[in-house]
Backbone and ligand atoms as CSV (ligand in chain L), in Angstrom:
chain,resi,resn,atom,element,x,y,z
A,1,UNK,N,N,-7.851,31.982,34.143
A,1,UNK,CA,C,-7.571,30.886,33.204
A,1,UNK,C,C,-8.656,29.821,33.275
A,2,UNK,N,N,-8.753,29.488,34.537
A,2,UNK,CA,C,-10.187,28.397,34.802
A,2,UNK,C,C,-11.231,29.031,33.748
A,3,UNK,N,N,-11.581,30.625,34.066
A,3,UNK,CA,C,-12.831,30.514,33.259
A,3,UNK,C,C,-13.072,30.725,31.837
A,4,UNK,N,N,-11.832,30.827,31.432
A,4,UNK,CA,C,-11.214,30.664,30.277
A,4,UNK,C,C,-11.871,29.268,29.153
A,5,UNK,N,N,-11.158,28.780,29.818
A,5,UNK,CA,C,-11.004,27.251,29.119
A,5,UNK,C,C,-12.649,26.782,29.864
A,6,UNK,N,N,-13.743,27.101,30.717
A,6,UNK,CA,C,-14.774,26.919,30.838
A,6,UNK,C,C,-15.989,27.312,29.265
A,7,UNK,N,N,-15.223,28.874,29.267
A,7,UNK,CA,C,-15.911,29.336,27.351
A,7,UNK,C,C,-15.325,28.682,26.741
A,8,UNK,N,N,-14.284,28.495,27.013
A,8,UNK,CA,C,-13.691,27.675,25.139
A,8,UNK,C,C,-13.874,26.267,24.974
A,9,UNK,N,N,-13.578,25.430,26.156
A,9,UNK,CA,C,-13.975,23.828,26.345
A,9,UNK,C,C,-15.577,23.140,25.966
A,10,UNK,N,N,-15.800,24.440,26.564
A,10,UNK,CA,C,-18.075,23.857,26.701
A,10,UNK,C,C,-18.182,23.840,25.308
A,11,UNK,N,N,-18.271,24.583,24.157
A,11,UNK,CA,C,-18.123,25.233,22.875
A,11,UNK,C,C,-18.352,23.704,22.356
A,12,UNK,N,N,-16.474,23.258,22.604
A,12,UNK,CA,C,-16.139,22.529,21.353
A,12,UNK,C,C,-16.716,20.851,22.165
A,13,UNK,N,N,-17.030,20.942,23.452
A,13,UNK,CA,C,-17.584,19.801,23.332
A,13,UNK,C,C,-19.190,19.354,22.569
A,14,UNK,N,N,-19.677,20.711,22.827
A,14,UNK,CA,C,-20.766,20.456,22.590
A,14,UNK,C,C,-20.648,19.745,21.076
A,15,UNK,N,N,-19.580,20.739,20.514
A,15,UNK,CA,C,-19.320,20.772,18.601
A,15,UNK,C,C,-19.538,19.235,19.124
A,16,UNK,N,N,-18.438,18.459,19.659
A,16,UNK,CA,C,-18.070,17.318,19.158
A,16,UNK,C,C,-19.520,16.141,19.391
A,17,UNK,N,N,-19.945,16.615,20.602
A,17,UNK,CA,C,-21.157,15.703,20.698
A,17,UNK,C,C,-22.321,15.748,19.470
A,18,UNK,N,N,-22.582,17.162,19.068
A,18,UNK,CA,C,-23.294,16.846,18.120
A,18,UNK,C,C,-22.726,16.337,16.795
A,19,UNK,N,N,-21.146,16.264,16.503
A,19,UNK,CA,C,-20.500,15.763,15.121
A,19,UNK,C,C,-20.858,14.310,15.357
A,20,UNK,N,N,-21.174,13.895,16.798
A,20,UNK,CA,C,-20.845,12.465,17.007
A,20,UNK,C,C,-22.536,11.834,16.180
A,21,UNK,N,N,-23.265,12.680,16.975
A,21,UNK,CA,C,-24.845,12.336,16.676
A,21,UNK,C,C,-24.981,12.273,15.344
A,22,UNK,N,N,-24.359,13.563,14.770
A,22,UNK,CA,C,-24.716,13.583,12.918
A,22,UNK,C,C,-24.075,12.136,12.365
A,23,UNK,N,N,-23.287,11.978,12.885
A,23,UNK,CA,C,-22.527,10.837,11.832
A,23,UNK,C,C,-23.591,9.111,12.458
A,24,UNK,N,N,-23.603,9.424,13.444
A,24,UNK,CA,C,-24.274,8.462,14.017
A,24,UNK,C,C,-25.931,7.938,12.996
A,25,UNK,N,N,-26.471,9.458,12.669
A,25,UNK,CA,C,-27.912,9.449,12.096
A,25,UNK,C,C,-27.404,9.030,10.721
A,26,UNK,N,N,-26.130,9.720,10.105
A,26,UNK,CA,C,-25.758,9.294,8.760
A,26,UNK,C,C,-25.770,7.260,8.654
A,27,UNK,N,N,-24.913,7.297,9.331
A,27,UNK,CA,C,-24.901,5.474,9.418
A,27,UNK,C,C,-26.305,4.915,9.144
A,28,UNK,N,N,-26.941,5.259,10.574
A,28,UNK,CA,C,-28.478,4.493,10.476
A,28,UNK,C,C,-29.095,4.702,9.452
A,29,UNK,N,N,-28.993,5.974,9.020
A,29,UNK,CA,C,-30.257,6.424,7.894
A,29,UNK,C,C,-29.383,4.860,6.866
A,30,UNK,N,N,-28.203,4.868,6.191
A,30,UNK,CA,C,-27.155,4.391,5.502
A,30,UNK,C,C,-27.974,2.474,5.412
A,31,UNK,N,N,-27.522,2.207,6.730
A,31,UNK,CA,C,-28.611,0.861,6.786
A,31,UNK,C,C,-30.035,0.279,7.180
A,32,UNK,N,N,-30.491,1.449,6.618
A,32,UNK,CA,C,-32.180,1.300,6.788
A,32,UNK,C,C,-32.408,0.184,5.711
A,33,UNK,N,N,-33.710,-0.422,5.470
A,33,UNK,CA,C,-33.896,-0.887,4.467
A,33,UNK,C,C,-34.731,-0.525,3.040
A,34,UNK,N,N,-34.637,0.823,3.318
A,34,UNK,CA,C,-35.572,1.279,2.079
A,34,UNK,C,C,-34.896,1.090,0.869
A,35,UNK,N,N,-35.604,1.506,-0.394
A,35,UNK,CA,C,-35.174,1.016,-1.347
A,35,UNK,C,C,-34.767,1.727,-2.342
A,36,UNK,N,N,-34.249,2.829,-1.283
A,36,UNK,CA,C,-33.843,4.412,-2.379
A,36,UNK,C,C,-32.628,4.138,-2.869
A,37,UNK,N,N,-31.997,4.649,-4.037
A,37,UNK,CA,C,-31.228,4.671,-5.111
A,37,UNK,C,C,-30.203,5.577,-4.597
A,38,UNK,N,N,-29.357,5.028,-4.262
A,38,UNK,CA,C,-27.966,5.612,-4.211
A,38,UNK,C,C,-27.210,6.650,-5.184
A,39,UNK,N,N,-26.907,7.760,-4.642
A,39,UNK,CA,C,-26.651,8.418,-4.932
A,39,UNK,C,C,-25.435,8.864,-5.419
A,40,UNK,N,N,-24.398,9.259,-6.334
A,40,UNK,CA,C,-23.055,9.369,-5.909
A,40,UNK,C,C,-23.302,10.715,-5.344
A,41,UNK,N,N,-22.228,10.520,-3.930
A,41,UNK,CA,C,-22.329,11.744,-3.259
A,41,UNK,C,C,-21.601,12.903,-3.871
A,42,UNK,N,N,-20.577,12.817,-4.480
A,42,UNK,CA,C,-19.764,13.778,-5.299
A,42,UNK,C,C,-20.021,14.062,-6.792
A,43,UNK,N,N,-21.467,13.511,-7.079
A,43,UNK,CA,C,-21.725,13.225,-8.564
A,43,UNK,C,C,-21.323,12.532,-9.520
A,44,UNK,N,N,-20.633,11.546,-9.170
A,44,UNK,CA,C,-19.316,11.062,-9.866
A,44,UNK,C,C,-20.262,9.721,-10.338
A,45,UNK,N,N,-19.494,8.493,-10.434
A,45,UNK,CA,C,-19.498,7.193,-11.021
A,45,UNK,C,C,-18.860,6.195,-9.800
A,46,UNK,N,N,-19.974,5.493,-9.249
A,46,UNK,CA,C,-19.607,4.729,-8.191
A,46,UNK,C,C,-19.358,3.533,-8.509
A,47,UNK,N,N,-18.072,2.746,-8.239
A,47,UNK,CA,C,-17.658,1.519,-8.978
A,47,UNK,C,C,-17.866,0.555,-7.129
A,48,UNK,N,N,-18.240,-0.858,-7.139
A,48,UNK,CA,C,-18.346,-1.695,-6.037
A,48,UNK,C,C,-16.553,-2.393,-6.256
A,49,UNK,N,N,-16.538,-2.609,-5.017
A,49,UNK,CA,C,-15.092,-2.782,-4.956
A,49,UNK,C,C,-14.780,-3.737,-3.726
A,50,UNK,N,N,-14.945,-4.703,-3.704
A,50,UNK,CA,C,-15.089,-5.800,-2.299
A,50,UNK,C,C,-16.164,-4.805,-1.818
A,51,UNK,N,N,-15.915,-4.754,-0.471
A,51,UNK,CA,C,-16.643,-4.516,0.235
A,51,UNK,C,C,-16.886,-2.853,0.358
A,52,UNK,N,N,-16.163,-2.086,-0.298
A,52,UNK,CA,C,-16.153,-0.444,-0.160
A,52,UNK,C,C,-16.943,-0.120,-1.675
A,53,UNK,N,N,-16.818,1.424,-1.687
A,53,UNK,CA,C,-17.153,1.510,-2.728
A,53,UNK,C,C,-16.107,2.941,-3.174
A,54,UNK,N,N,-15.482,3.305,-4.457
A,54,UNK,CA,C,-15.044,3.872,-5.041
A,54,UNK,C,C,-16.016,4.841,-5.763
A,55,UNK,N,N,-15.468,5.941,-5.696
A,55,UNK,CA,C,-17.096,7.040,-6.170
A,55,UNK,C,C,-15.121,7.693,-7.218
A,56,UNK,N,N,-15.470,7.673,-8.932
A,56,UNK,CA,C,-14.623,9.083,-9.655
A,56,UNK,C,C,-15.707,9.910,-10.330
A,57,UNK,N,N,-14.927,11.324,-9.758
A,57,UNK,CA,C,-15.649,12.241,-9.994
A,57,UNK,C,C,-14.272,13.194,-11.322
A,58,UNK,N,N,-15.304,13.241,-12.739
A,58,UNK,CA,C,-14.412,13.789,-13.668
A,58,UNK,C,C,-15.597,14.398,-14.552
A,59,UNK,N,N,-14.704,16.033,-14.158
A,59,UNK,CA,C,-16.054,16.760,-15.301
A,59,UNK,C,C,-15.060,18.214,-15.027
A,60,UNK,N,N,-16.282,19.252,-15.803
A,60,UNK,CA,C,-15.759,20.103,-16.067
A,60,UNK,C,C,-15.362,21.157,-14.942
A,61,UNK,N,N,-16.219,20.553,-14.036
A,61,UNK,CA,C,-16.098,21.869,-12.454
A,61,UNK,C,C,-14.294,21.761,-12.066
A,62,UNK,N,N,-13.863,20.426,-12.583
A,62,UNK,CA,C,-12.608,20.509,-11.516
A,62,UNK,C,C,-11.318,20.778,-12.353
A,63,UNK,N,N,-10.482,21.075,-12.075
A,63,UNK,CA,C,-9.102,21.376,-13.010
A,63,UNK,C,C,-8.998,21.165,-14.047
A,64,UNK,N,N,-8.403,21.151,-14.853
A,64,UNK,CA,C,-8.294,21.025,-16.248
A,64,UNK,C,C,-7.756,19.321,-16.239
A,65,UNK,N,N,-8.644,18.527,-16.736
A,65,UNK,CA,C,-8.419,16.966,-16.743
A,65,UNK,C,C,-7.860,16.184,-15.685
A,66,UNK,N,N,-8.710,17.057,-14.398
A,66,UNK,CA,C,-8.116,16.012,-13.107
A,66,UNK,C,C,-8.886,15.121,-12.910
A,67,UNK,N,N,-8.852,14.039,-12.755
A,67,UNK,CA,C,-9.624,13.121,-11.782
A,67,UNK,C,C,-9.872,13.400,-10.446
A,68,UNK,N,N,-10.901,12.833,-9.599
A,68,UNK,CA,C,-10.987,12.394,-8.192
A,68,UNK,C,C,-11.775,11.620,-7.810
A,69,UNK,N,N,-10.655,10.291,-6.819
A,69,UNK,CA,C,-11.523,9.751,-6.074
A,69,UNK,C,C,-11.588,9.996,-5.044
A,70,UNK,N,N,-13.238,9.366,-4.747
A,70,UNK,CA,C,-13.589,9.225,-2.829
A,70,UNK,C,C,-13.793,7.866,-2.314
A,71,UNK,N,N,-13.431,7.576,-1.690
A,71,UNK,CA,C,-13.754,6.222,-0.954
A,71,UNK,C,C,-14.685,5.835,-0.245
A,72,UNK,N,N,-15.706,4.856,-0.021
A,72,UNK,CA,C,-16.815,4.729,0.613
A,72,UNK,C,C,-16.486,3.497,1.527
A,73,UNK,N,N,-17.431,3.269,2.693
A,73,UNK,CA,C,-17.617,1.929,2.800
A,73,UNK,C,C,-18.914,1.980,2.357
A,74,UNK,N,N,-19.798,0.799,2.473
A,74,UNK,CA,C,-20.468,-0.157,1.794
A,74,UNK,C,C,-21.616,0.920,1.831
A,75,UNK,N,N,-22.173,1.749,3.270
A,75,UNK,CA,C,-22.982,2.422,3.102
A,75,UNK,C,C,-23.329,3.658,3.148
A,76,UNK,N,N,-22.034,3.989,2.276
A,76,UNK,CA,C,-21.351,5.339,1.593
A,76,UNK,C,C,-20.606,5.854,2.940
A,77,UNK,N,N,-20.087,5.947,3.968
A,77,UNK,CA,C,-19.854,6.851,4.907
A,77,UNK,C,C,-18.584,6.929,4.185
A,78,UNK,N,N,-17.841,8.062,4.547
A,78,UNK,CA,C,-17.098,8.578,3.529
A,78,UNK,C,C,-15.473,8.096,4.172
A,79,UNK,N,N,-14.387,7.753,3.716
A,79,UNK,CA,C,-13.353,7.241,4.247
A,79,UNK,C,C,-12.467,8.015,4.485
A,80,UNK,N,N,-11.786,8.529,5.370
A,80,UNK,CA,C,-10.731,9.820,5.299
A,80,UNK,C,C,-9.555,8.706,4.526
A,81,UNK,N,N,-8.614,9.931,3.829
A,81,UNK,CA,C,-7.160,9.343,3.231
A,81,UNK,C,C,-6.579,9.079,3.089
A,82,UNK,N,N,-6.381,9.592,5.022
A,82,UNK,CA,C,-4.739,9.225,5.986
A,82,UNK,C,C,-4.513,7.506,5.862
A,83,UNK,N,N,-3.148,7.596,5.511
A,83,UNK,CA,C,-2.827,6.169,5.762
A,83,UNK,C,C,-3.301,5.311,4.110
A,84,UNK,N,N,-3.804,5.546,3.402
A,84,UNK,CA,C,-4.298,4.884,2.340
A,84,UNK,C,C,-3.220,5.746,1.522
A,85,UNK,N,N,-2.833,4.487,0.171
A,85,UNK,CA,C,-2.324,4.726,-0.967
A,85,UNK,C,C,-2.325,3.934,-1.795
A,86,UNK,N,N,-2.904,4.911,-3.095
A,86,UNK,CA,C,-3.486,4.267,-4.565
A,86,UNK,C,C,-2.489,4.453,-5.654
A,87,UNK,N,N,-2.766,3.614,-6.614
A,87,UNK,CA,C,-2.322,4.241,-8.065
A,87,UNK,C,C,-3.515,4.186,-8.900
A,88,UNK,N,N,-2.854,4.861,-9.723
A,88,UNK,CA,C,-4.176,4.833,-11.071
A,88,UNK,C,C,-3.344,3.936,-12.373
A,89,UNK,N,N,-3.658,3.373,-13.158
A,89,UNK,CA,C,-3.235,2.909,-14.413
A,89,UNK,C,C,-4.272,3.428,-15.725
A,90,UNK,N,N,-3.425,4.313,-16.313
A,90,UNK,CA,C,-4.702,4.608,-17.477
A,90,UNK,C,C,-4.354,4.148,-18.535
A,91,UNK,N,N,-5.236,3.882,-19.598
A,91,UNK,CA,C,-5.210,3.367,-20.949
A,91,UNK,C,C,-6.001,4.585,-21.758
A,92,UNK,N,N,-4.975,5.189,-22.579
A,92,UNK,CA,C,-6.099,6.288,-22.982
A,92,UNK,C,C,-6.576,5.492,-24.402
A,93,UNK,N,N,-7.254,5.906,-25.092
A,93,UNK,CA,C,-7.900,5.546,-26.375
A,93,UNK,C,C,-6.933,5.448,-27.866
A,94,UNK,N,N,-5.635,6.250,-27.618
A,94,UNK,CA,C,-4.530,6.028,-28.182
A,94,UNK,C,C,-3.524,4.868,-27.956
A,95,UNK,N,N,-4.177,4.111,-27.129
A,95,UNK,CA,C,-3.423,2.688,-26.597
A,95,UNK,C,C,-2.472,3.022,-25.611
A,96,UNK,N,N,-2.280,4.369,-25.206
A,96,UNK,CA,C,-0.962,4.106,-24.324
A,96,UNK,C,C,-1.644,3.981,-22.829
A,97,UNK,N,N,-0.986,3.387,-22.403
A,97,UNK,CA,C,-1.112,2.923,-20.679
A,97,UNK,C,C,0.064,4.050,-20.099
A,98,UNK,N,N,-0.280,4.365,-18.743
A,98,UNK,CA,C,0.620,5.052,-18.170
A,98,UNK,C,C,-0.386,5.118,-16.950
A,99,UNK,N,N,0.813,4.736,-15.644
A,99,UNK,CA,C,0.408,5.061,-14.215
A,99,UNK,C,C,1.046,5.818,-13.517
A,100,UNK,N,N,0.444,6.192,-12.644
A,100,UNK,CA,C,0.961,7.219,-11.475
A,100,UNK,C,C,0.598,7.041,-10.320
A,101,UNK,N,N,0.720,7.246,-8.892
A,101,UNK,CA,C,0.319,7.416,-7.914
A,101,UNK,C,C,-0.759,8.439,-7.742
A,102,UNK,N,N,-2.321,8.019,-6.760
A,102,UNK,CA,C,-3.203,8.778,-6.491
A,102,UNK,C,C,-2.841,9.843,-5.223
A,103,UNK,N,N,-2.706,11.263,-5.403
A,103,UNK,CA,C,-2.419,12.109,-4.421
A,103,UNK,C,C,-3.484,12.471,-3.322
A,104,UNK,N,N,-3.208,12.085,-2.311
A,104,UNK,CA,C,-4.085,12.142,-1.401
A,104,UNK,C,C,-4.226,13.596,-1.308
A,105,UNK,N,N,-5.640,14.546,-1.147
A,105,UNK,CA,C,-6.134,16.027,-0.913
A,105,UNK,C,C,-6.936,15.540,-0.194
A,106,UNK,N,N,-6.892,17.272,0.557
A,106,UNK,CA,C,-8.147,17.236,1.339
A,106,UNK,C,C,-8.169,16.086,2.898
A,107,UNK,N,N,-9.025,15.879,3.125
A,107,UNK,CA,C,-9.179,14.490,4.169
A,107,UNK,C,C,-9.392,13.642,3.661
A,108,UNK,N,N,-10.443,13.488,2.222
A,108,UNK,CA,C,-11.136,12.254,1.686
A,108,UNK,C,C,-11.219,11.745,0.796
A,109,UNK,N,N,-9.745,12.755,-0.095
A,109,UNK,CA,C,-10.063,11.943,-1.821
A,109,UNK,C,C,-8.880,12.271,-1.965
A,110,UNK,N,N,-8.544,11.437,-3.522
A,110,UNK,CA,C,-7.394,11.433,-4.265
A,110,UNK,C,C,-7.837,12.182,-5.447
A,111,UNK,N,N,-6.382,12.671,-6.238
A,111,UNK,CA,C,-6.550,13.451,-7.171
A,111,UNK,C,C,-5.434,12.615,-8.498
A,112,UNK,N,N,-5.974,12.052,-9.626
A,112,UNK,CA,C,-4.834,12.179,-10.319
A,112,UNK,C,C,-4.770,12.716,-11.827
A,113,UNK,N,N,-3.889,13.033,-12.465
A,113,UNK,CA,C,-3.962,14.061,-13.666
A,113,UNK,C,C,-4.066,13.495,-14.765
A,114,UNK,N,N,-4.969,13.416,-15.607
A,114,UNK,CA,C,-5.028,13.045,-17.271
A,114,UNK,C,C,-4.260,13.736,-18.095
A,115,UNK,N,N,-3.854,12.966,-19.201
A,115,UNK,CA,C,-2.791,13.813,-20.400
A,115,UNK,C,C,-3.535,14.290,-21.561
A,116,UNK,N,N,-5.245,14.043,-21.422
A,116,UNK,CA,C,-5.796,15.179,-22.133
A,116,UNK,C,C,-7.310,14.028,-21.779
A,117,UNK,N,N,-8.555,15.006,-22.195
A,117,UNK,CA,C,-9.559,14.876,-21.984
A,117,UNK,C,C,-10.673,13.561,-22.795
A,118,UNK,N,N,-9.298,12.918,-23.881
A,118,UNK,CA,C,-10.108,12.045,-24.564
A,118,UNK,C,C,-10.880,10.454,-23.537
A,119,UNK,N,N,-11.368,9.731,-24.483
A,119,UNK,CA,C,-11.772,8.458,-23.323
A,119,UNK,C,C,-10.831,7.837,-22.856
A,120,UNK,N,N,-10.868,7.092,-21.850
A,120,UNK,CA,C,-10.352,6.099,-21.045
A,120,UNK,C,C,-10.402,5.272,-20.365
A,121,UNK,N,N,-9.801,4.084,-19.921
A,121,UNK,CA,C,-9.928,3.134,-18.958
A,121,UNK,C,C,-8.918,3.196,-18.009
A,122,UNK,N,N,-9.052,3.374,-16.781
A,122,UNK,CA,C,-9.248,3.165,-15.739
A,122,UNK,C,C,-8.947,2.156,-14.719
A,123,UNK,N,N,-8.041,1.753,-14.500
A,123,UNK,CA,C,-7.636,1.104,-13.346
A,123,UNK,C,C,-6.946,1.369,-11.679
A,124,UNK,N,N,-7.873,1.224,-11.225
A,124,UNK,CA,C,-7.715,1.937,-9.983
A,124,UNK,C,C,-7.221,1.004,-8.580
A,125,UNK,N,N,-6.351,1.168,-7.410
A,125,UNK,CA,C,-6.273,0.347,-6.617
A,125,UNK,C,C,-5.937,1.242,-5.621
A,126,UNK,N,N,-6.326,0.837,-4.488
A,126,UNK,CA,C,-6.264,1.304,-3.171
A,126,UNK,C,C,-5.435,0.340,-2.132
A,127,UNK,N,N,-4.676,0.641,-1.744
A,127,UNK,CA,C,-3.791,-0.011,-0.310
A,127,UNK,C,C,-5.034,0.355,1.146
A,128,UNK,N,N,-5.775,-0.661,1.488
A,128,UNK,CA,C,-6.575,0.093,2.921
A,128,UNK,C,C,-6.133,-0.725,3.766
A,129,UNK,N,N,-5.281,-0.487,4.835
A,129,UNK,CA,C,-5.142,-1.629,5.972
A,129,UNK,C,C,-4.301,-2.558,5.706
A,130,UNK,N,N,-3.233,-2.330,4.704
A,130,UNK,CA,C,-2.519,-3.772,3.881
A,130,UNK,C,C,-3.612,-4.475,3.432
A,131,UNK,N,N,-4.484,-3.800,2.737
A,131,UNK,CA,C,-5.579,-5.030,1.789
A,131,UNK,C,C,-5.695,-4.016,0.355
A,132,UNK,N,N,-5.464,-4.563,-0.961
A,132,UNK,CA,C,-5.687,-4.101,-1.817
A,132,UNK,C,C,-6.993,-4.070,-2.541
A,133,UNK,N,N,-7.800,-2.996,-2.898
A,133,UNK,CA,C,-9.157,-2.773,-3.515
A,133,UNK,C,C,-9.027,-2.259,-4.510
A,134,UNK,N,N,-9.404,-3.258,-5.498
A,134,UNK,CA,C,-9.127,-2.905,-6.865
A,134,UNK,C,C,-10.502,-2.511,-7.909
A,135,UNK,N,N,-10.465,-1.938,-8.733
A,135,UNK,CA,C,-11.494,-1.705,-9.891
A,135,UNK,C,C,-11.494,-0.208,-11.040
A,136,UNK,N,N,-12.708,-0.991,-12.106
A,136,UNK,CA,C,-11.455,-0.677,-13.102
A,136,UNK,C,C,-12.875,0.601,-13.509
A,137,UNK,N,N,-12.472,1.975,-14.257
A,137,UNK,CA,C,-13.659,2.864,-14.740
A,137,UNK,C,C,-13.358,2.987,-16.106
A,138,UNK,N,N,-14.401,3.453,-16.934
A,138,UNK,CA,C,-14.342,3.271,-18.262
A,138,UNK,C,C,-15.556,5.069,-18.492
A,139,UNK,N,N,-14.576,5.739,-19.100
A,139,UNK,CA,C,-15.277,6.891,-18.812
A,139,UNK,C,C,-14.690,7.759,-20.188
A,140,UNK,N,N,-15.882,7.779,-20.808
A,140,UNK,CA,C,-16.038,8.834,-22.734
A,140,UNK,C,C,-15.589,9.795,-22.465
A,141,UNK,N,N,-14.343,10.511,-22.471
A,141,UNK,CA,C,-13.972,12.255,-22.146
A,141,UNK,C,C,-14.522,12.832,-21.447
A,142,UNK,N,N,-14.229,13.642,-20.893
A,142,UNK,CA,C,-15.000,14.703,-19.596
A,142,UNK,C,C,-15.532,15.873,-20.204
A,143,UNK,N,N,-15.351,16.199,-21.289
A,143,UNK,CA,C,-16.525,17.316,-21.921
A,143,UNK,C,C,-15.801,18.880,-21.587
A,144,UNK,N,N,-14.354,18.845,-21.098
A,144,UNK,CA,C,-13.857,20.467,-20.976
A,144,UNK,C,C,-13.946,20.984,-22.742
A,145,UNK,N,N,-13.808,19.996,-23.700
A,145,UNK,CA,C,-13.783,21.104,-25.108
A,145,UNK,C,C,-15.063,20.714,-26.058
A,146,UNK,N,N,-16.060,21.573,-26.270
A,146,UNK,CA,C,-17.263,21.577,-26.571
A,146,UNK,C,C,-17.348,20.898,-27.757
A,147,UNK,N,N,-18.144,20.045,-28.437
A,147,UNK,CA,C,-17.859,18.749,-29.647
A,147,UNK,C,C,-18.158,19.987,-30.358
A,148,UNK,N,N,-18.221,19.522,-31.999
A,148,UNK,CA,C,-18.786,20.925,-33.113
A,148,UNK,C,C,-20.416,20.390,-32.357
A,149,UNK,N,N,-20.965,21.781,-32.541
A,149,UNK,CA,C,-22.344,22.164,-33.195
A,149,UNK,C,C,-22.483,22.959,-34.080
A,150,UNK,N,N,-22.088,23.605,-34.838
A,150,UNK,CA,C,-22.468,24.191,-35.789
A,150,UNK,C,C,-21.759,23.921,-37.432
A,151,UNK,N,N,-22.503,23.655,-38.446
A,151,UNK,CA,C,-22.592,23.228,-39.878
A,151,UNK,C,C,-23.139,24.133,-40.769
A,152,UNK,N,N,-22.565,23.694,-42.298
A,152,UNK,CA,C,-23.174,24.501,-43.189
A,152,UNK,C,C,-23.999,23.572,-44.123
A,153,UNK,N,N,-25.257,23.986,-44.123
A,153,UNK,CA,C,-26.589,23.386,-44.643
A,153,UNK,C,C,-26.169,22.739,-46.358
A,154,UNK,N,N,-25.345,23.756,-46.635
A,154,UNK,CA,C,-24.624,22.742,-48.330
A,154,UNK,C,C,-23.661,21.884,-47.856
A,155,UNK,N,N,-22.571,22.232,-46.968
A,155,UNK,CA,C,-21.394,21.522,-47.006
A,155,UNK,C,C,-21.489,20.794,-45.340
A,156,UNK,N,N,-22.097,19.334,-44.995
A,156,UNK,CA,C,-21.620,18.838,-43.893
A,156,UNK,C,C,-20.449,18.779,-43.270
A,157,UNK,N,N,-19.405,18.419,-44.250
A,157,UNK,CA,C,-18.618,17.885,-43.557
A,157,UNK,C,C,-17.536,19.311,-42.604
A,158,UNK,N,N,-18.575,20.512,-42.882
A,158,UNK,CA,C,-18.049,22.166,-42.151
A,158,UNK,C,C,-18.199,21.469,-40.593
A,159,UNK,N,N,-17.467,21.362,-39.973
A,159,UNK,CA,C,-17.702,21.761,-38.320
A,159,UNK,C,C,-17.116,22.765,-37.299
A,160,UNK,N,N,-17.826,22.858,-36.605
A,160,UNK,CA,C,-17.378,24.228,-36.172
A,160,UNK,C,C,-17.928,24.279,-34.296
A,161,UNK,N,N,-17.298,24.516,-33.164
A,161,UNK,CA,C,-17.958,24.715,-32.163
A,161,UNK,C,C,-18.468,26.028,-31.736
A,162,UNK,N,N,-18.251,26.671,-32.686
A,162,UNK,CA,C,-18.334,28.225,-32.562
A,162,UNK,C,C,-19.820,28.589,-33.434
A,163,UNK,N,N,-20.216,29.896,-33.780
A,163,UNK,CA,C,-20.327,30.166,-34.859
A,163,UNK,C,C,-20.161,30.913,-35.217
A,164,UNK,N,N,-20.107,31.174,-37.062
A,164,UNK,CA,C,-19.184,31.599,-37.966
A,164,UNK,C,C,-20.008,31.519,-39.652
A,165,UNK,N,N,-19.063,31.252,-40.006
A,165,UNK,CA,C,-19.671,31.446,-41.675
A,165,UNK,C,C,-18.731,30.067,-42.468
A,166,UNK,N,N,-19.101,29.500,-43.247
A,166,UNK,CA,C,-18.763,28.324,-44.150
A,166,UNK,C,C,-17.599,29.139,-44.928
A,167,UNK,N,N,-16.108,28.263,-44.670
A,167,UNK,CA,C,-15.198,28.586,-45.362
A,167,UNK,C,C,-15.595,28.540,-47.179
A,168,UNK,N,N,-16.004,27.238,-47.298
A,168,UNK,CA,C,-16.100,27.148,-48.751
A,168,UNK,C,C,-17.069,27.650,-49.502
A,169,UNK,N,N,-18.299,28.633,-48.724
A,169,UNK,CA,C,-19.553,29.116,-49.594
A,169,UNK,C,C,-19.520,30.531,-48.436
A,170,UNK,N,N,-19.091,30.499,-47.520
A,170,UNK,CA,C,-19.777,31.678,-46.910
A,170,UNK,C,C,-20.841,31.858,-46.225
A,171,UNK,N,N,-22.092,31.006,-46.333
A,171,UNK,CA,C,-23.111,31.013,-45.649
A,171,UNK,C,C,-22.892,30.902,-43.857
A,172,UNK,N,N,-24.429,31.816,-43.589
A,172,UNK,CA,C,-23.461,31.181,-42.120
A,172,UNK,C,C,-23.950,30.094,-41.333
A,173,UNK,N,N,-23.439,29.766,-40.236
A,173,UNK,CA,C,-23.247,28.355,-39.924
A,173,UNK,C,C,-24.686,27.948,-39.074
A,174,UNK,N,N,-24.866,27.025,-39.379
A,174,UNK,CA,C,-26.356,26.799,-38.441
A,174,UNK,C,C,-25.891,25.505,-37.374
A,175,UNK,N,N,-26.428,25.981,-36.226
A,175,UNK,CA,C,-26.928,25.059,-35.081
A,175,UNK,C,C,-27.235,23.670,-35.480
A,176,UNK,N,N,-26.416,22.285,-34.968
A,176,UNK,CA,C,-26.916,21.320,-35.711
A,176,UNK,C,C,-27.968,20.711,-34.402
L,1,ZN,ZN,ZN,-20.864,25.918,-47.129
């Protein structure tokens, strides 16, 4: 048993010493003073928020009209979930408002569901520590249903995301 837990112990300390170092180099690199351009780490739209930062990530890679946020502090290190709870308030472009609670996934982000892909605003708040972090996103549809591109050279007002042939002449449809 001793030499047991000698292979399996050495292993995961080592893991942990070097998880310690990586995060350690992440920080420093984080408050250097260079003057490189921040990145969103999830590709998303990073909103400043007191002192953290809010990164939503909404596009076509993820579910069918989900949102997600990630939480930052100031110099991006990434916030685990535990213990934090958000809502979202949306305003879709049809005027209706409707909120829900942000579902914590994963270790580091929330997930919450849109009632379809058109634009919206965005109001977001986070519970961290009994301190509320608030801010608001403003984001043109997420692009899951392809706009028209294709028209008929007599008749504009043909649209089409496909292509096809002009109901009212037949011709077929050109690439706009
Ligand atoms: Zn036509």
């Amino acid at each position: 048993m001793k030499n047991l837990n000698r292979y399996v112990l050495l292993p995961i300390m080592l893991l942990c010493v070097t998880m310690t170092y990586a995060q350690h180099d992440h920080s420093s690199h984080g408050g250097s003073h260079t003057t490189h351009v921040e990145q969103p780490p999830n590709g998303g739209v990073i909103k400043e928020a007191g002192k953290y930062k809010i990164e939503m990530v909404a596009n076509m890679f993820l579910k069918k009209d989900q949102l997600r946020f990630y939480l930052f502090k100031g110099n991006f290190r990434a916030i685990l979930n535990e213990g934090i709870t958000g809502t979202i308030t949306i305003k879709s472009n049809d005027k209706k408002t409707s909120t829900q609670s942000l579902q914590a996934k994963g270790n580091d982000f929330f997930v919450a569901q849109l009632q379809n892909s058109g634009s919206f605003q965005a109001t977001v708040k986070f519970i961290i520590k009994g301190k509320t972090v608030s801010t608001v996103f403003i984001q043109n549809g997420i692009g899951h249903h392809s706009s028209a591109s294709y028209t008929c050279s007599m008749h504009p007002e043909v649209k089409s995301d496909t292509f096809g042939t002009c109901p009212k002449c037949g011709m077929n449809l050109e690439k706009q």
